[in-house]
N, C-alpha and C positions, 0 to 999 in steps of 0.2 A: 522508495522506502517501504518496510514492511515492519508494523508496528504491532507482537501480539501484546495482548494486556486480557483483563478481567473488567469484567463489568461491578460497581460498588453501589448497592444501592439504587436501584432503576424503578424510579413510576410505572404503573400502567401505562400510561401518556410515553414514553420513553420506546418501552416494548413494542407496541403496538406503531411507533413511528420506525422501529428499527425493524420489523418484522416488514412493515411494508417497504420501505428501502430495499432490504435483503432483497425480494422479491422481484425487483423492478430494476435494480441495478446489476445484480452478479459482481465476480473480483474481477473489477479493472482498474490501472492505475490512471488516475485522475487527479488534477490538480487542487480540488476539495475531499479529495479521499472519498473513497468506500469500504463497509463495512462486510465481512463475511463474520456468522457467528453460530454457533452450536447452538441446540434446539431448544435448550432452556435460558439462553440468552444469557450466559455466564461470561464466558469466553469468548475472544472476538481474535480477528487480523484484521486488521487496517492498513488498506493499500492508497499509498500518496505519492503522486508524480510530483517530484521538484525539481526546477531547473536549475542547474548549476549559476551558482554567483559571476558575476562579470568576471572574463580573464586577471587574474593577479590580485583580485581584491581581498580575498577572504584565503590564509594559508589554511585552517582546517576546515576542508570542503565538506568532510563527516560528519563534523559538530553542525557544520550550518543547515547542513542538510538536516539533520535530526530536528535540530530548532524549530526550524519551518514546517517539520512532519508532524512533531507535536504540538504545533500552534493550529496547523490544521485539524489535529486530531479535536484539539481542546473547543476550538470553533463549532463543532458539534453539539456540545452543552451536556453529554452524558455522561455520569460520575465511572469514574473508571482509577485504573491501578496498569499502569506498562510495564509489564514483565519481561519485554525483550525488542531490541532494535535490530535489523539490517539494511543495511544499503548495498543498493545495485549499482554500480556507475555505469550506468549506457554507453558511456561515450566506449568502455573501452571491450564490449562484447562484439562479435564478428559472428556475421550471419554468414551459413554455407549455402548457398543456396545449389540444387540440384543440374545439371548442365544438359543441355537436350538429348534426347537417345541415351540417355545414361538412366536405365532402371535398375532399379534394386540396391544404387550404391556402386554398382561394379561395372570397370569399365569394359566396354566391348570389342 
């Protein structure tokens, strides 16, 4: 899940937590989320790994996913504004991976 939003309202105490986060984490998705965010601390992406609901249980896997991305988000404690969702399903991207003796893409 990638979550942008606005930052509403931020402490000193706030910043200075999110400033050293940034710093120390980078964007990766993880399952308590990480913050990337523009230099006056306005504006943010929130990257949150979730794992899909048990086979058959939940018919809108978007919504649940969203739920759970913004419960993460909210677990954070910083006053914020989500101006925009996506979700990635993993399950269904396909890696290429390169084949030996094949550079550049082309085969030989």
């Amino acid at each position: 899940m990638t979550i942008r939003g606005t930052f509403t309202g931020l402490d000193e105490a706030g910043r200075a937590a999110l400033r050293e986060g940034a710093e120390s984490y980078g964007a990766s998705f993880t399952e308590t989320g990480t913050f990337t965010c523009d230099s006056s601390l306005s504006a943010f992406t929130f990257r949150c790994q979730v794992p899909p609901p048990p086979e058959g249980e939940e018919p809108d896997e978007e919504g649940w996913a969203a739920l759970r991305a913004t419960e993460a988000l909210e677990a954070h404690g910083y006053p914020h504004r989500v101006l925009r969702l996506a979700v990635t399903d993993m399950r269904g991207i396909k890696v290429r991976r390169k084949g030996r003796g094949n550079r550049g893409g082309r085969p030989r």
